[in-house]
C-alpha positions in Angstrom: 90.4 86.5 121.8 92.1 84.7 118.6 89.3 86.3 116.7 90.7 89.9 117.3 94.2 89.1 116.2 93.8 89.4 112.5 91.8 92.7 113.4 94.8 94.0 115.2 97.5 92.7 112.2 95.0 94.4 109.6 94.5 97.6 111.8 98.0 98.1 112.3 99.6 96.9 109.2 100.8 100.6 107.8 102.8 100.7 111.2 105.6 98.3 111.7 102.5 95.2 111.9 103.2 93.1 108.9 106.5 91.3 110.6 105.2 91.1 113.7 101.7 89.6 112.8 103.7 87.3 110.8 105.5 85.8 113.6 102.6 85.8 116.0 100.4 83.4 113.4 103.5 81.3 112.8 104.0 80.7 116.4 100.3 80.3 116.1 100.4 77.8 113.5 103.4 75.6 115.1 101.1 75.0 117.8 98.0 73.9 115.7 100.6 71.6 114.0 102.2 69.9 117.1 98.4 69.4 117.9 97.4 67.9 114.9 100.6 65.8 115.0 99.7 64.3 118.6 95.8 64.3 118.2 95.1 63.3 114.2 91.8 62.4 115.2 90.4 65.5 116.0 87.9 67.1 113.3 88.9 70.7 113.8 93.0 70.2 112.8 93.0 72.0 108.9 93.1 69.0 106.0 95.4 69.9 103.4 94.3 69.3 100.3 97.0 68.7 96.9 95.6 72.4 96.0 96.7 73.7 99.6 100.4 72.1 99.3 100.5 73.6 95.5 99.6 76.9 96.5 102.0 76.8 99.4 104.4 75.6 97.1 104.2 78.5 95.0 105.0 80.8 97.6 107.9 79.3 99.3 109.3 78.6 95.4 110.5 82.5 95.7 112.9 81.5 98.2 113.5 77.9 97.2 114.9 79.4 93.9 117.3 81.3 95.1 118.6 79.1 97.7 119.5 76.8 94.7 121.2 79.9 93.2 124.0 79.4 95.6 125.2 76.7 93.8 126.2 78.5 90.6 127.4 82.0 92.8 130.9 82.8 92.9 129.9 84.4 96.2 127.4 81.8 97.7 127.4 83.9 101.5 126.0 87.1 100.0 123.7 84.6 97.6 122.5 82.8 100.5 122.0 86.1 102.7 120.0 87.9 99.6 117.7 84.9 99.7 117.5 85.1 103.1 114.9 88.6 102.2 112.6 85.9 100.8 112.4 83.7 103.8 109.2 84.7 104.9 107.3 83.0 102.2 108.8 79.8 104.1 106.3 80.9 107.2 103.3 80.4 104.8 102.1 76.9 105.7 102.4 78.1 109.6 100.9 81.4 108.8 97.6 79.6 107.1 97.5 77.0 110.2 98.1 79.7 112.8 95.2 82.6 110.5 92.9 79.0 110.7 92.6 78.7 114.4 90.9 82.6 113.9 87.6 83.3 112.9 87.7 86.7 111.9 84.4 87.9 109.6 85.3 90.0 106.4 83.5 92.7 107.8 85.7 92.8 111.2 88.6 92.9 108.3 87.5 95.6 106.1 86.6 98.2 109.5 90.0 97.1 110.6 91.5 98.6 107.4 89.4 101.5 107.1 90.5 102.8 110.7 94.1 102.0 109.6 94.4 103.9 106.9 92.6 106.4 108.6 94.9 106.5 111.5 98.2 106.4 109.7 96.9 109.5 107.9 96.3 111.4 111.0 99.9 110.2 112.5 101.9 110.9 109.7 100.4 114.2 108.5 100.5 115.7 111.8 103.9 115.2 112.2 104.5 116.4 108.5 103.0 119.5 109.8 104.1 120.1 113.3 107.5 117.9 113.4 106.6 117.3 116.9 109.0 114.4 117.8 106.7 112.7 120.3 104.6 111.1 117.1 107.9 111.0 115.3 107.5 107.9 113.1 111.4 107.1 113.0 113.6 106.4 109.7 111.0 104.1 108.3 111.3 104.3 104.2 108.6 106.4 103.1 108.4 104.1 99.9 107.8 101.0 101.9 104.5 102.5 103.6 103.7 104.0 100.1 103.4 100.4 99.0 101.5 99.3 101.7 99.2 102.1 102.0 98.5 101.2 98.2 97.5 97.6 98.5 95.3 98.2 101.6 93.6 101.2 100.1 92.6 98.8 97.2 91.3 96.7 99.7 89.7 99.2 101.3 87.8 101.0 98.0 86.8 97.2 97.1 85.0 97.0 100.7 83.4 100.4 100.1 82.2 100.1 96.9 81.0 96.4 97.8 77.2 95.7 97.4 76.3 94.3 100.4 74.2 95.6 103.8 76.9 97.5 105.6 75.9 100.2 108.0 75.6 104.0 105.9 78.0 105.0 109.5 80.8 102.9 108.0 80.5 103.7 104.1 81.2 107.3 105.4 84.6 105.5 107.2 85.7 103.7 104.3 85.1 106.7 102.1 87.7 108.7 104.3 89.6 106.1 104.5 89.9 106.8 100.5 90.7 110.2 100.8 93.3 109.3 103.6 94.8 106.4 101.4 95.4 109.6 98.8 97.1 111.6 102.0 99.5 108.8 102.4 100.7 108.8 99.2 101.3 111.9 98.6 103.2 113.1 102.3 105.2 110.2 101.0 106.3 111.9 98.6 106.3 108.8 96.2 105.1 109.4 92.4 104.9 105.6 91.7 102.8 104.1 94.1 100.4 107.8 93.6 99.9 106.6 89.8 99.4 102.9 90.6 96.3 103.8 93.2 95.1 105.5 91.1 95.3 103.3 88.1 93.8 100.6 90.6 91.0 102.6 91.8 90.0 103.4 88.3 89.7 99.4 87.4 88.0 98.8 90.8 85.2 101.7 90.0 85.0 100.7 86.4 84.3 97.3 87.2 81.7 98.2 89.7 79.7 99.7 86.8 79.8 97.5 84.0 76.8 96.4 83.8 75.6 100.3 84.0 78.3 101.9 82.2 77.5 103.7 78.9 79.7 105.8 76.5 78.7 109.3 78.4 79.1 107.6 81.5 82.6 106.3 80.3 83.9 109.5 79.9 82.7 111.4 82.5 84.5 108.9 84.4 87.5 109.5 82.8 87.6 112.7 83.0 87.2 112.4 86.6 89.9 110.3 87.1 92.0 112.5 84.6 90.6 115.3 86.9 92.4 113.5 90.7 95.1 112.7 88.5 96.1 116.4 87.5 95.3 117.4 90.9 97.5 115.3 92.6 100.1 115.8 90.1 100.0 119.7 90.7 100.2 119.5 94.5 103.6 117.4 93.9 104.3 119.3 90.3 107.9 119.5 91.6 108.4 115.9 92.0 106.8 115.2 88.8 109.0 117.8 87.1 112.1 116.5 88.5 112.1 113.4 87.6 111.2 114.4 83.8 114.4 116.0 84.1 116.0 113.2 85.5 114.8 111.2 82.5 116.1 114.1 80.2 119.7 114.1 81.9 120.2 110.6 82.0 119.8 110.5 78.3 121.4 113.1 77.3 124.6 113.8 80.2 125.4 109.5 81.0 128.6 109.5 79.6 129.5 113.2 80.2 128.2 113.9 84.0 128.3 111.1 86.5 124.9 113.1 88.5 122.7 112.0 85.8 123.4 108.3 86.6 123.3 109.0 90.5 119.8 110.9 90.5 116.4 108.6 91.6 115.1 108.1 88.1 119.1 108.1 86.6 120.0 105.3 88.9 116.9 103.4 88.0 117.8 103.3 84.5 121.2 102.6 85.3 120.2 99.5 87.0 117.9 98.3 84.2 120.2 99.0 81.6 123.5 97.2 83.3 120.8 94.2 84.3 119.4 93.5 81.0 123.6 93.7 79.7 124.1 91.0 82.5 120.6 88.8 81.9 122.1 88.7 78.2 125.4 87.0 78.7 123.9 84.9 81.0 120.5 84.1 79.7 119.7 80.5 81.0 120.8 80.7 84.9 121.6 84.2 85.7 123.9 85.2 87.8 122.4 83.9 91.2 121.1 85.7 94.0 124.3 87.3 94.5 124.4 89.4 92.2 124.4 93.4 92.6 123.8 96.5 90.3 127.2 97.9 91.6 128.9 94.3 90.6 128.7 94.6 87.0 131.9 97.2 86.3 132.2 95.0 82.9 128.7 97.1 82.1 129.9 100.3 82.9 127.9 100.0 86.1 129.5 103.1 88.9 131.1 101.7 91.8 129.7 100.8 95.1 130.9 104.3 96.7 128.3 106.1 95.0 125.9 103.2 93.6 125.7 100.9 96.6 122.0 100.0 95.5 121.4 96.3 96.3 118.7 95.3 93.8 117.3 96.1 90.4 113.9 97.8 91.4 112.4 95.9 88.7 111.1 92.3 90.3 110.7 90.5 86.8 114.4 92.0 85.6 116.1 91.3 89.4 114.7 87.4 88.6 115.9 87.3 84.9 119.7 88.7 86.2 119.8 86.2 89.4 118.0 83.3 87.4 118.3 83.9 83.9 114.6 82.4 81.8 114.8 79.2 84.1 114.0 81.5 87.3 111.3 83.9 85.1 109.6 80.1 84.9 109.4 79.2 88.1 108.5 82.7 89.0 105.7 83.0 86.2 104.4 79.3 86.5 103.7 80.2 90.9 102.2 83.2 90.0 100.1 81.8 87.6 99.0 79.1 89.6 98.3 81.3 92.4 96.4 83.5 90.5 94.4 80.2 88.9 93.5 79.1 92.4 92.7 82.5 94.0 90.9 84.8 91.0 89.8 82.4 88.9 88.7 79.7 89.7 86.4 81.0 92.8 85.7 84.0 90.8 82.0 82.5 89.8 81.3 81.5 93.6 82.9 84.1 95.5 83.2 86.9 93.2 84.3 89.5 96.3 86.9 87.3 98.0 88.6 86.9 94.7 88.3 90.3 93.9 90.3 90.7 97.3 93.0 88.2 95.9 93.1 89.9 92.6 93.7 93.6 94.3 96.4 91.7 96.3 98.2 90.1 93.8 97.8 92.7 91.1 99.4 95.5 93.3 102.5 93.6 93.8 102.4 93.2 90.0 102.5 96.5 90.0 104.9 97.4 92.1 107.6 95.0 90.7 107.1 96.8 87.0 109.6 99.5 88.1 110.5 98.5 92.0 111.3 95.7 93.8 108.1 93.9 95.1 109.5 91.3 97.2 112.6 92.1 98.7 111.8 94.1 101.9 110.5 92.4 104.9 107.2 94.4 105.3 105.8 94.0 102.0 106.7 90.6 102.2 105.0 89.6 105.6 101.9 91.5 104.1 101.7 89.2 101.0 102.2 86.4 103.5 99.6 86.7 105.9 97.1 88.2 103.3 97.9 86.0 100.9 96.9 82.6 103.6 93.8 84.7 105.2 92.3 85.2 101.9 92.7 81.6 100.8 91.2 80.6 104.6 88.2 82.5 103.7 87.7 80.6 100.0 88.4 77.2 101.8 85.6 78.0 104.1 83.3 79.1 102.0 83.3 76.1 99.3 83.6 73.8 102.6 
């Protein structure tokens, strides 16, 4: 039975699963740790290693951090509740205990995504067609499930495109399951993510033929990509067009015509221009978690009325402002550990399972270039329980 959980958490993960899961394999993990505590001597309780309690350290830093932030906030409540987005990453010890007491295969995990995707596809584009409120999928953000639908179509292509002996029935699955990924992002109307896929899908495939790429294939390649690319810009040409417009206005109208700061790509330069004012008075701590884009009048930033955005959508600029070069340190020294211990260091052994960490990680990288990676709960109960299932896997396999 405890073998079909992560099936179910990876299955249902585009739906509202990520935050649930997360609890379930916590709850999970507080038992195999009250057991462990009363029966040491049993073989089957996980042995944490110093590279276990590292890597775990890593993760829960992200909150850690900005806990300590309070101390330096002149409004340590909203400090402490803005770091209370990051507590997940507390859960990860439990989380890796709890994902340890299931054996779920890689293969069980990669038809489990494949059917996701699949199925989120069907449920979202049919109601995009029909509006028929029975499948109504609520006020979920669209950008949220744009994310996710990125990092587990990575997964997803890297299963597909994996040279091993799976069935020719379930290549046919995961290639929908690629086309569907595609579906996702565009009826969710999100031009960021769209690119990112795409950009990750083109690394995946090129890495797949390295060792038969030559300059004719190269380009034929590229032009195939260029090829999706245009595509997929011409069936969303208008959002494309509007936020070139956007760019234009802001520009151009900032100090003239208070829309051009209010508009989706306006407001995101807004916010990156008032943070970087704000990370360079305050350099060496930031202002601590506390702080928000609306906050900084002293920058010219519009009030909360019209501006009540609550973070930076840019996760390396939202650390610099809220901890200054100190909190880019901690933030760049657990990522690069974690990517040390995850990518590179099994690469040599287990090439595939790193290659799973590396599409993990490097989507959230690319998220946080011009969002915010880690401050909603779904994204971060994904990374979470990915994150400790992938590193099960690469303990059991060296064991």
């Amino acid at each position: 039975m405890l073998t079909y959980l992560p099936v179910f958490f990876f299955f249902a993960a585009l739906f509202g699963a990520p935050v649930l899961g997360l609890l379930v394999f916590s709850f999970m993990g507080m038992g195999a740790a009250w057991q462990a505590w009363r029966h040491p001597q049993k073989e089957s309780h996980w042995v944490w290693t110093t590279q276990d309690k590292w890597l775990a350290l890593s993760f829960m830093s992200i909150l850690f951090f900005k806990l300590l932030s309070v101390a330096w906030s002149d409004k340590p409540m909203l400090a402490l509740s803005n770091a209370g987005w990051h507590l997940y990453f507390l859960f990860w010890p439990l989380v890796l205990l709890g994902l340890n007491r299931c054996k779920t295969t890689q293969a069980q995990a990669d038809k489990a995504i494949a059917l996701g995707l699949i199925f989120t596809a069907l449920w979202r584009s049919t109601y995009a067609l029909t509006g028929w409120d029975a499948i109504n999928p609520g006020a979920s953000g669209t950008g949220l499930l744009a994310q996710l639908a990125m990092t587990m179509g990575a997964w997803n292509l890297l299963a597909l495109t994996r040279p091993d002996d799976t069935p020719p029935r379930w290549r046919a699955i995961q290639g929908l399951a690629v086309l569907c990924t595609l579906i996702i992002l565009v009826i969710s109307f999100r031009r960021q993510e769209l690119l990112e896929f795409i950009a990750l899908a083109a690394g995946i495939l090129a890495y797949r033929q390295r060792r038969h790429i030559t300059i004719w294939k190269a380009i034929v390649g590229a032009l195939i990509i260029l090829g999706l690319l245009g595509l997929l810009v011409a069936i969303r040409w208008d959002k494309f067009v509007l936020g070139f417009n956007e760019v234009v206005n802001y520009f151009e109208l900032r100090h003239q015509d208070p829309k051009a700061v209010l508009s989706s790509v306006g407001a995101r330069l807004e916010m990156w221009r008032v943070g970087w004012a704000a990370f360079c008075d305050h350099p060496w701590l930031g202002l601590s978690a506390s702080v928000r884009p609306y906050e900084l009048q002293q920058y010219g930033a519009p009030l909360k009325d019209v501006f009540g955005h609550r973070h930076f959508h840019q996760q390396f600029l939202q650390t610099l402002v809220e901890g200054g070069l100190v909190g880019l340190i901690v933030m760049l020294i657990s990522l690069g550990y974690s990517t040390r211990a995850m990518i590179i260091k099994p690469f040599k052994t287990q090439p595939e399972t790193a290659l799973l960490a590396a599409a993990l990680l490097g989507s959230y990288f690319m998220e946080g270039l011009i969002s915010a990676a880690l401050v909603y709960d779904k994204p971060n109960a994904l990374l979470v329980v990915t994150s400790a299932w992938l590193w099960i896997q690469l303990r059991r396999h060296a064991a």
